[in-house]
C-alpha positions as a Markdown table, in Angstrom:
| # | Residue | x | y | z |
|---|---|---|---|---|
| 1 | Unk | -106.4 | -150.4 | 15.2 |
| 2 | Unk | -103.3 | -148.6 | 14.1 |
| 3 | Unk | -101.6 | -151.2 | 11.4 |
| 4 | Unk | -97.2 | -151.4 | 11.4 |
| 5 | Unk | -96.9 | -149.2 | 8.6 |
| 6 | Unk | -98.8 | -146.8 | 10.4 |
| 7 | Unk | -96.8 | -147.1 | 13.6 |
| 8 | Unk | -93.5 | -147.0 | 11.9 |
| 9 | Unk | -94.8 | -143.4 | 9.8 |
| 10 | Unk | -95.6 | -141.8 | 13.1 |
| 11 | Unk | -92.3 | -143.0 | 14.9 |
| 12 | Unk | -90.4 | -141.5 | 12.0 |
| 13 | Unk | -92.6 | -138.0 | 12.4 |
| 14 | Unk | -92.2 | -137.7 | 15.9 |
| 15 | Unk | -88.4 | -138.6 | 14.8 |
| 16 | Unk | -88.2 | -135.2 | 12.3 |
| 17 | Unk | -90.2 | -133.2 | 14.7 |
| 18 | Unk | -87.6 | -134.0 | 17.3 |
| 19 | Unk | -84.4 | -133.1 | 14.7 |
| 20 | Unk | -86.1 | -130.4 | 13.8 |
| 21 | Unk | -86.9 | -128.8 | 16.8 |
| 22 | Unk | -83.0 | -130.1 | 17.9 |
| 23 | Unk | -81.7 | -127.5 | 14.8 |
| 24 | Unk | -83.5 | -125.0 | 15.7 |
| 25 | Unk | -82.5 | -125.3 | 19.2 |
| 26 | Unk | -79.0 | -125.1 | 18.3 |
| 27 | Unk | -79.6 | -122.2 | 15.9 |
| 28 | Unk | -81.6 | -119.8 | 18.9 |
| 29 | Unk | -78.1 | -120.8 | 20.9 |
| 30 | Unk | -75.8 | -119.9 | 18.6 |
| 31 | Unk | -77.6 | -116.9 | 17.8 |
| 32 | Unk | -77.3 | -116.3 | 21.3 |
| 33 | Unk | -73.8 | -117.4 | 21.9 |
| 34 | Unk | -72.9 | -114.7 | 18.7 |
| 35 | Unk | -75.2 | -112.1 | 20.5 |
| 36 | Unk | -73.1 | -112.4 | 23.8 |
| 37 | Unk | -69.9 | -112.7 | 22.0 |
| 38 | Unk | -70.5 | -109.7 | 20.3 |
| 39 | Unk | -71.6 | -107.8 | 23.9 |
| 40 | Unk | -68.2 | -108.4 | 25.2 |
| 41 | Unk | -66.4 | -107.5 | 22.3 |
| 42 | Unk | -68.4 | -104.6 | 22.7 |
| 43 | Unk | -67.3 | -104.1 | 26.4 |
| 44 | Unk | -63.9 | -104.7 | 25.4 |
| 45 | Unk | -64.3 | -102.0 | 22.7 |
| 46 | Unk | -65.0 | -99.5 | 25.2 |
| 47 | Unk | -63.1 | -100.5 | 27.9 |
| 48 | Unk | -60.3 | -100.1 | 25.4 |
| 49 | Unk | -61.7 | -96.4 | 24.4 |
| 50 | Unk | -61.8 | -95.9 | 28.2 |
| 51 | Unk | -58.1 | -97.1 | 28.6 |
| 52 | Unk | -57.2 | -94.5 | 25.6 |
| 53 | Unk | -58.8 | -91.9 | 26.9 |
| 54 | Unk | -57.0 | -91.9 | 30.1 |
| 55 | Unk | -53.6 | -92.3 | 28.0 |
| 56 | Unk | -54.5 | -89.0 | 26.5 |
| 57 | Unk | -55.3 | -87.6 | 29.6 |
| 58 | Unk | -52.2 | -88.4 | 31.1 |
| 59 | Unk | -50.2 | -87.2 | 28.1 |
| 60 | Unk | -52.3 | -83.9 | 28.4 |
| 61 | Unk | -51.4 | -83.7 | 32.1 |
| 62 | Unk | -47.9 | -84.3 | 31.4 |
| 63 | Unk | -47.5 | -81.8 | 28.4 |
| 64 | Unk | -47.3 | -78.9 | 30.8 |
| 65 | Unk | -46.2 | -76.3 | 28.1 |
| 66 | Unk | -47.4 | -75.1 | 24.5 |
| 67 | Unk | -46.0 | -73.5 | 22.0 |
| 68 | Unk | -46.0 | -69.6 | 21.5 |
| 69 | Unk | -49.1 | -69.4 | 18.9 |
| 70 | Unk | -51.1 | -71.4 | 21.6 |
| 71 | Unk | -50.7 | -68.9 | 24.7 |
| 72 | Unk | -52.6 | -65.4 | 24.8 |
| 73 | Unk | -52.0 | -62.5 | 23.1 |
| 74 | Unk | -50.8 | -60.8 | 26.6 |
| 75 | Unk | -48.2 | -63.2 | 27.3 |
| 76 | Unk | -46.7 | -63.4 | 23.6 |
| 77 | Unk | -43.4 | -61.0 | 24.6 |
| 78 | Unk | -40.6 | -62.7 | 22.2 |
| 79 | Unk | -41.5 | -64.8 | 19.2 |
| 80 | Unk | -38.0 | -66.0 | 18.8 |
| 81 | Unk | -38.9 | -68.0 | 21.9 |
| 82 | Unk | -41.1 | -69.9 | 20.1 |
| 83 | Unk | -41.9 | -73.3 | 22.6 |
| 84 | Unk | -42.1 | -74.1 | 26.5 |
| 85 | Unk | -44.7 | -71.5 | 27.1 |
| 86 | Unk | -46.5 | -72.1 | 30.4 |
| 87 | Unk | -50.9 | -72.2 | 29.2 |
| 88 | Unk | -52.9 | -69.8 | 31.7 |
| 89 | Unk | -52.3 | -71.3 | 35.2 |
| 90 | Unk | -55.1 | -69.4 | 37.0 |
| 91 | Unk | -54.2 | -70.5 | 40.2 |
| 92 | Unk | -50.8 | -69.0 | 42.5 |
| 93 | Unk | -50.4 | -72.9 | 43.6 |
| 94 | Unk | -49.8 | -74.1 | 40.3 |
| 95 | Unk | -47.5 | -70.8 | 39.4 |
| 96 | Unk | -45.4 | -72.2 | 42.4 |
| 97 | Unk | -45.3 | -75.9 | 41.3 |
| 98 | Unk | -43.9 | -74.7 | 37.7 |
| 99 | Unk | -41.0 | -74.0 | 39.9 |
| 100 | Unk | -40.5 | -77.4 | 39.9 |
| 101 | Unk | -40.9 | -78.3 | 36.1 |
| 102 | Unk | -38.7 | -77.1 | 33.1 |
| 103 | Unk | -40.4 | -73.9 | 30.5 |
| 104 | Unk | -39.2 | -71.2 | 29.4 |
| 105 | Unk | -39.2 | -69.6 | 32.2 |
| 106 | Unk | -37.8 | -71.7 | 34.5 |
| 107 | Unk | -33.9 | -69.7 | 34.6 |
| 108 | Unk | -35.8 | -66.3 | 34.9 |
| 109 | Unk | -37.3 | -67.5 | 38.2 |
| 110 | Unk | -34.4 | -69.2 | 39.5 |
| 111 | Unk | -31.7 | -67.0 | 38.8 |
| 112 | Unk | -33.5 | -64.3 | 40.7 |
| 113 | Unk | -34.6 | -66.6 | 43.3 |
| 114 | Unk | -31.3 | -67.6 | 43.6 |
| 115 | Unk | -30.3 | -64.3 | 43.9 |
| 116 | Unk | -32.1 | -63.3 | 46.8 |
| 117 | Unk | -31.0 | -66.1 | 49.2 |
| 118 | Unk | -27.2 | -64.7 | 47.8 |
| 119 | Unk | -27.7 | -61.4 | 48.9 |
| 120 | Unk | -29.7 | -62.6 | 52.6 |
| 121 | Unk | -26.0 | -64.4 | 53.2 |
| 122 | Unk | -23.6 | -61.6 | 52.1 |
| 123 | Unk | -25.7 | -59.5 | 54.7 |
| 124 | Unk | -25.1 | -61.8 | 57.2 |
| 125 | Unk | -21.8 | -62.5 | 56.2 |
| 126 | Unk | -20.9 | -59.2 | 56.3 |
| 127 | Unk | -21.6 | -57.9 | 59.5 |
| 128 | Unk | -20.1 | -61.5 | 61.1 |
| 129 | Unk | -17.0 | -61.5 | 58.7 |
| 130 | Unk | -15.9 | -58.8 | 56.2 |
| 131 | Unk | -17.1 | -55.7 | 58.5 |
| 132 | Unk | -16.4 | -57.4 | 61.8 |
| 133 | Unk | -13.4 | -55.4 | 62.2 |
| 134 | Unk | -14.7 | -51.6 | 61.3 |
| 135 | Unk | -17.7 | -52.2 | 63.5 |
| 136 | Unk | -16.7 | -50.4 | 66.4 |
| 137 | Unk | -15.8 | -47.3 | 64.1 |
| 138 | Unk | -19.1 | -47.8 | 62.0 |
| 139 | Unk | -21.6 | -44.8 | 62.3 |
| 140 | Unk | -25.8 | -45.3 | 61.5 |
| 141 | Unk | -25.2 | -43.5 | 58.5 |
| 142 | Unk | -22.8 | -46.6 | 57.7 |
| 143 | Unk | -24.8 | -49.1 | 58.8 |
| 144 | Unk | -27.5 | -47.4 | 57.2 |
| 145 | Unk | -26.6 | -47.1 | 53.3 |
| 146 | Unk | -24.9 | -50.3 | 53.4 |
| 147 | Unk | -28.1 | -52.3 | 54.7 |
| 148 | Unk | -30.6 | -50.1 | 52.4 |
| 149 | Unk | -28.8 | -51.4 | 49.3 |
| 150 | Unk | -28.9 | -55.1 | 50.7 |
| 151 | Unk | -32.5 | -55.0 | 50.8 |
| 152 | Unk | -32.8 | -52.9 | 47.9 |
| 153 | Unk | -31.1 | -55.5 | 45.8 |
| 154 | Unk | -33.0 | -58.4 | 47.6 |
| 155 | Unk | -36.4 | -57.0 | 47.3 |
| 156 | Unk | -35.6 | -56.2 | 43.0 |
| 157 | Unk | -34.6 | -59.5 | 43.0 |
| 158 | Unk | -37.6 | -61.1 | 44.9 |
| 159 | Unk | -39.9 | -59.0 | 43.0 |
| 160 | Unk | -38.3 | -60.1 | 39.6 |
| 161 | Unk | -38.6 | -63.8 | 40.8 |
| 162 | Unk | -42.2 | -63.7 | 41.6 |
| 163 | Unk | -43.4 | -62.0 | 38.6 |
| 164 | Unk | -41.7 | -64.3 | 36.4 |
| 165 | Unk | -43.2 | -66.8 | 38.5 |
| 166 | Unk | -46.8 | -66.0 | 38.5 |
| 167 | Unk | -47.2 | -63.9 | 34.8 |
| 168 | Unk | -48.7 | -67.3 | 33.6 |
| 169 | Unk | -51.7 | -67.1 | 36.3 |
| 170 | Unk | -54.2 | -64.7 | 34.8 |
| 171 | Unk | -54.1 | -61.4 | 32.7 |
| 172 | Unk | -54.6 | -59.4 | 35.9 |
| 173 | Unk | -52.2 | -60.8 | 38.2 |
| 174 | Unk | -49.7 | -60.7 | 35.3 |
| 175 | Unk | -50.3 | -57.0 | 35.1 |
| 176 | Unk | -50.3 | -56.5 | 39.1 |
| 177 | Unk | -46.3 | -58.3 | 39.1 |
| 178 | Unk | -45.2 | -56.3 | 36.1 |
| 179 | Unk | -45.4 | -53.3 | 38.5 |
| 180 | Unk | -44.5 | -54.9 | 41.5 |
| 181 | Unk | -41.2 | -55.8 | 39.2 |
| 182 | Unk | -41.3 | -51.9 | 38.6 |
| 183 | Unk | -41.3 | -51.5 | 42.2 |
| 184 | Unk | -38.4 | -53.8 | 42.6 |
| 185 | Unk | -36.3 | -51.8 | 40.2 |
| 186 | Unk | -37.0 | -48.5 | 41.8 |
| 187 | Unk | -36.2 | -49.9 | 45.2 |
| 188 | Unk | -32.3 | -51.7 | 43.4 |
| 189 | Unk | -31.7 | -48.1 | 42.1 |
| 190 | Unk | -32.4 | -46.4 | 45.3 |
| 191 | Unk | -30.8 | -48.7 | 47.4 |
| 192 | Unk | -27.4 | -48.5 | 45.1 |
| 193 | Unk | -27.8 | -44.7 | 45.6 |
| 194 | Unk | -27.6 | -44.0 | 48.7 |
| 195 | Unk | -23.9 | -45.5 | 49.8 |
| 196 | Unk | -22.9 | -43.3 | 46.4 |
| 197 | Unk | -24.2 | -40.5 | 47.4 |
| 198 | Unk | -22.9 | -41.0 | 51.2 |
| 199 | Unk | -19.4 | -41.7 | 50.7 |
| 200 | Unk | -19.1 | -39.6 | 47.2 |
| 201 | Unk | -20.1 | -36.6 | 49.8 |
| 202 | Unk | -18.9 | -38.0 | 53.0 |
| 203 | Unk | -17.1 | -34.8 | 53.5 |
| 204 | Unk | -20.2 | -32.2 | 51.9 |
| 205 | Unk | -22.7 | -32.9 | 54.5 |
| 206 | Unk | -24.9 | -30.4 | 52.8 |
| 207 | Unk | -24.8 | -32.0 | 49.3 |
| 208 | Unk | -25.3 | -35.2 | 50.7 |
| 209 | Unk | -28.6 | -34.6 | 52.0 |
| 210 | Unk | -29.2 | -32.1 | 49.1 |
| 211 | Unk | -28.6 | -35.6 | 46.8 |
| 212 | Unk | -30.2 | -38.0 | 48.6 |
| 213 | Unk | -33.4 | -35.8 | 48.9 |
| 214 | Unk | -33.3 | -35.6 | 45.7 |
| 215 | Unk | -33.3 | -38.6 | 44.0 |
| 216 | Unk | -35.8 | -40.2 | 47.1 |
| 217 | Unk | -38.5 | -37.6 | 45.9 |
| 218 | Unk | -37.7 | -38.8 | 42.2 |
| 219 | Unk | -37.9 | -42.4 | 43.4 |
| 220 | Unk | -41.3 | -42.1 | 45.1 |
| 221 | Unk | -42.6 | -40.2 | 42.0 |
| 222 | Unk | -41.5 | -43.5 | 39.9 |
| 223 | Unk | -42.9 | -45.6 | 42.4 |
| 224 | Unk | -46.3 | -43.3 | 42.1 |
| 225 | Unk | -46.5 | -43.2 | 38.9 |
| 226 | Unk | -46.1 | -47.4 | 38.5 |
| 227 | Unk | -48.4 | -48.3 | 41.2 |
| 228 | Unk | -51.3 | -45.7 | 41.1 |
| 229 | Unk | -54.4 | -46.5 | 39.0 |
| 230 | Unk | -55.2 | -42.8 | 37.7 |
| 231 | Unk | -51.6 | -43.1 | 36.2 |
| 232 | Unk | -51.8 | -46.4 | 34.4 |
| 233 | Unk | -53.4 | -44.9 | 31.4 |
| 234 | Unk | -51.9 | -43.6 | 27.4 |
| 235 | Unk | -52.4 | -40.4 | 28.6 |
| 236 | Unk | -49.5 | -40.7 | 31.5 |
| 237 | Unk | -47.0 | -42.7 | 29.7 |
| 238 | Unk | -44.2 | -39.8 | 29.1 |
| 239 | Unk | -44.7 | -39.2 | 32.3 |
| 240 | Unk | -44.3 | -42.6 | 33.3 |
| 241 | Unk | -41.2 | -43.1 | 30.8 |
| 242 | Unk | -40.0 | -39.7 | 32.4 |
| 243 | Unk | -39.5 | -40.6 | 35.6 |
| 244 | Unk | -37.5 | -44.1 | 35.1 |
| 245 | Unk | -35.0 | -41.6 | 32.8 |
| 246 | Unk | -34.8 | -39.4 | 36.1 |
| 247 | Unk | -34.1 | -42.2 | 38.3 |
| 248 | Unk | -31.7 | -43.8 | 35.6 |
| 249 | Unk | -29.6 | -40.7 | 34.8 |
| 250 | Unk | -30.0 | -37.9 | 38.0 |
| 251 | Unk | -27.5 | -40.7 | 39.7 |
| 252 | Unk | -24.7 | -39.6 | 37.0 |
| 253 | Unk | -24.8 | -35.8 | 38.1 |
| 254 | Unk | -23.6 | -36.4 | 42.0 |
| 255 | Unk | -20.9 | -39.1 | 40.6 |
| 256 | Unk | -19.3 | -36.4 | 38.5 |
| 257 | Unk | -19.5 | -34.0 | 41.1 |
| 258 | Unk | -17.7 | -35.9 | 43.7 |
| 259 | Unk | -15.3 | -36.9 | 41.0 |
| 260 | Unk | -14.8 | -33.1 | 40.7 |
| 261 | Unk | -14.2 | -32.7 | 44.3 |
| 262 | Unk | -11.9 | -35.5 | 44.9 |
| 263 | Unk | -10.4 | -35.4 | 41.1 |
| 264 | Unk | -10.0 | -38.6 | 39.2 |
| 265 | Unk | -7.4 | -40.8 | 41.0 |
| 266 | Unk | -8.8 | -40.4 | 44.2 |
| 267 | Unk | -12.2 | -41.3 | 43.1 |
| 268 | Unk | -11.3 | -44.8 | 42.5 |
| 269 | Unk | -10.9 | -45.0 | 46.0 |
| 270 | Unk | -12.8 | -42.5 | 47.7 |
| 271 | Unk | -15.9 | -43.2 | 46.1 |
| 272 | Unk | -15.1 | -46.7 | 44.4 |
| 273 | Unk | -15.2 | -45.3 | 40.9 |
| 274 | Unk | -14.0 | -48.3 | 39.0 |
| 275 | Unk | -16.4 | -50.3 | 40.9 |
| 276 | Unk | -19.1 | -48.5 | 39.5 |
| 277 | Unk | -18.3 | -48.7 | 36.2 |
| 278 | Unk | -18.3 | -51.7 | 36.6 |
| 279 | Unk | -21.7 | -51.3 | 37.4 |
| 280 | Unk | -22.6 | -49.5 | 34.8 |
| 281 | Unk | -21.5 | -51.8 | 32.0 |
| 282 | Unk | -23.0 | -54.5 | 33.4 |
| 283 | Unk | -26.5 | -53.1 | 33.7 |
| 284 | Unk | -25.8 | -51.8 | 29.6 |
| 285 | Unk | -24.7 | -54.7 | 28.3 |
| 286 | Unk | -27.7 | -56.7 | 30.1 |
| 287 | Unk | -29.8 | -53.8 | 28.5 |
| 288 | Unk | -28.1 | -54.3 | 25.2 |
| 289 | Unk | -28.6 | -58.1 | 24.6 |
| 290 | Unk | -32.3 | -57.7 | 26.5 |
| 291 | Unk | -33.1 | -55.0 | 23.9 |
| 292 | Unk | -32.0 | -56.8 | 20.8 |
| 293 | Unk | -33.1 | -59.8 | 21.6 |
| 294 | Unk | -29.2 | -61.7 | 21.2 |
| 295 | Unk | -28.5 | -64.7 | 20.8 |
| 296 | Unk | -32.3 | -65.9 | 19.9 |
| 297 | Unk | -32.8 | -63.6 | 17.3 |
| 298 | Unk | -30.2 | -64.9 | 15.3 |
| 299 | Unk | -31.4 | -68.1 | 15.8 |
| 300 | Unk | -35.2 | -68.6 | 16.9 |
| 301 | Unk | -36.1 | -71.7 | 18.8 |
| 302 | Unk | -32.5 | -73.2 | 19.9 |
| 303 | Unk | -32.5 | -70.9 | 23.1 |
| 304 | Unk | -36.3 | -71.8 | 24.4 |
| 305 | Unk | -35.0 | -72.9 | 27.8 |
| 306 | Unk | -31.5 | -72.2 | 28.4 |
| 307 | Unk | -29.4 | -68.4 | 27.6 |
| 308 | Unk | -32.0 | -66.5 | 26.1 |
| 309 | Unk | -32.0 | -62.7 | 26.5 |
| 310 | Unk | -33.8 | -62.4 | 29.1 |
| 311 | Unk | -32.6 | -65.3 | 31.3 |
| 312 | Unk | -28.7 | -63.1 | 30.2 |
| 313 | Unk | -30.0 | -59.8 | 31.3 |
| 314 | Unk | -31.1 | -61.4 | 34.8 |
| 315 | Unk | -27.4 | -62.7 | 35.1 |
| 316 | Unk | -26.2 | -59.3 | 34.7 |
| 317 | Unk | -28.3 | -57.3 | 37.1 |
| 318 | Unk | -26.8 | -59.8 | 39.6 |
| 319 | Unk | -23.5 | -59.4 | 38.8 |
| 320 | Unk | -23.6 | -55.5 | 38.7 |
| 321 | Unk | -25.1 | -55.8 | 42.0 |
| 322 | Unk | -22.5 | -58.0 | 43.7 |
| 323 | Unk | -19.8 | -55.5 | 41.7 |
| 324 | Unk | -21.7 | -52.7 | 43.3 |
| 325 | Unk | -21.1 | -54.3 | 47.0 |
| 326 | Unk | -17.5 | -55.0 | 46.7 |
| 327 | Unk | -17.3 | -51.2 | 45.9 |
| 328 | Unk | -19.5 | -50.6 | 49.1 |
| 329 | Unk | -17.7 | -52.4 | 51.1 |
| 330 | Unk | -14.3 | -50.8 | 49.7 |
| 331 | Unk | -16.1 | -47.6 | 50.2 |
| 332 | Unk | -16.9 | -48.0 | 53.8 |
| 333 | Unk | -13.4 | -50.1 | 54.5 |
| 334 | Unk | -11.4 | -46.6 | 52.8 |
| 335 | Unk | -13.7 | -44.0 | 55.0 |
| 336 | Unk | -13.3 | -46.0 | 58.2 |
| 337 | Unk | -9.5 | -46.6 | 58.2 |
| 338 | Unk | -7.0 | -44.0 | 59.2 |
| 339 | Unk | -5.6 | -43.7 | 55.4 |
| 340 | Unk | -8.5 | -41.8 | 54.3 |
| 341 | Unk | -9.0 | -38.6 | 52.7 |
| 342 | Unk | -8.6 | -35.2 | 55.2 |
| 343 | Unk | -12.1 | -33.6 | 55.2 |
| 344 | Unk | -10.3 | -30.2 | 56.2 |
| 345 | Unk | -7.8 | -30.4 | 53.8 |
């Protein structure tokens, strides 16, 4: 028989097993309410390191140039440039989608680009508008030299373009382009040739072929020697150097004979002398400031994207060009009209 006291001791046991087991109840949840608090700060951690990583991501997508210690040893060509460098594309899609985005390359491109849409609507232009009244007394030979320095001018400028364009896809294809740019210059100096040649000796049939033979078998040797693999080596470079000073300075031996044959005032409209001096000087001064590196030598870094050398020399070989067809055009307006010189005199 269990007496009060008794009863009353095991009510308050069963009472302190209960409180007991409530603490500890509430100790295993908040141990577990801290463990899943700290799981999803956790998550949050990492979803935030997730979140960050993308960020960086984007601003590595969106920081589509380097500076000029960060891009290879093959495309380091002017230090005074010293930011906007395209990386190592390897890819011709993403060459064309720079087209589209601002480096240091960007006016090379486009001024050449530009260039050859220019010269595709004087052609036009040309025969529809500022030849429209000669063309019933135009000859081939006319036609001829006149459309042979159009396309010489827009395939030099096309090639320019495209190298500029893709010299940032691979080591290879950069190398492939510089030629092709080679070709372009060969073809530019032809093409301005031949109308030289044809009106300077419009009147010397013999000479005129005798010139134009000439300096077509020195322009396919300079084509040769730039495209061919056996010549790409140390061992041909003189002759390589050679044959771009043939094509650059043969063209001055038939301008001073015609300007022999027709003496000096008459040159200037016979063969459009002052228009090719014009010429001249603007191909040396492009030369010039491309040589010496002017203005960003002076001043490294403030000419990354706009007027650098290069980017000045480009403007140049468009302007001689278009000086040159205003003298073409002069040359076949002069030959063509009744005021011309006498051949037989």
């Amino acid at each position: 028989m269990t007496t009060p006291d008794q009863s009353r001791s095991e009510v308050n046991t069963l009472s302190s097993f209960k409180k007991a087991s409530s603490k500890r109840s509430s100790v295993v949840a908040l141990d577990e309410s801290t463990e899943t608090i700290a799981a999803l700060e956790n998550d949050m951690l990492e979803v935030q390191i997730e979140i960050a990583d993308d960020d960086d991501e984007k601003q590595r997508l969106s920081k589509r140039t380097v500076p000029f210690e960060k891009v290879p040893v093959w495309m380091q060509d002017n230090a005074f440039i010293t930011d906007a460098y395209r990386p190592p594309l390897f890819s011709y899609r993403a060459c064309v989608r720079s087209l589209f985005y601002q480096h240091n390359e960007s006016v090379n491109i486009w001024s050449h680009l530009l260039g050859v849409i220019l010269f595709l609507v004087i052609g036009i232009l040309s025969w529809f508008v500022f030849l429209a009244p000669l063309r019933p007394v135009l000859g081939a030979g006319d036609i001829a030299v006149f459309y042979v320095f159009i396309l010489g001018a827009m395939v030099c400028l096309a090639m320019s373009s495209s190298f500029h364009c893709f010299l940032s896809h691979s080591e290879k294809i950069c190398m492939d382009w510089v030629r092709a740019d080679y070709l372009g210059i060969v073809t530019l100096t032809l093409g301005s040739y031949y109308p030289t040649i044809y009106y300077g000796f419009y009147c010397h049939e013999t000479m005129m072929i005798a010139y134009t033979a000439t300096i077509t078998v020195i322009g396919a040797a300079t084509i040769a020697v730039t495209l061919l693999k056996t010549f790409r080596t140390p061992h041909y470079r003189w002759l390589r150097a050679g044959c771009f000073l043939a094509l650059g300075f043969f063209g001055i031996i038939p301008i001073v004979h015609a300007g022999v044959i027709y003496k000096l005032p008459l040159s200037f409209q016979a063969m459009s002398l002052g228009y090719l001096i014009g010429m001249g000087a603007s191909y040396v001064v492009g030369v010039l400031i491309y040589g010496f590196r002017i203005p960003e030598c002076f001043w490294p870094g403030k000419f990354n994207i706009w007027f650098a050398s290069h980017q000045l020399f480009h403007f140049c070989v468009v302007i001689a060009a278009v000086i040159h067809y205003v003298g073409v055009i002069n040359m076949m307006q002069y030959w063509n009209t009744d005021n011309h010189y006498t051949c037989n005199a």
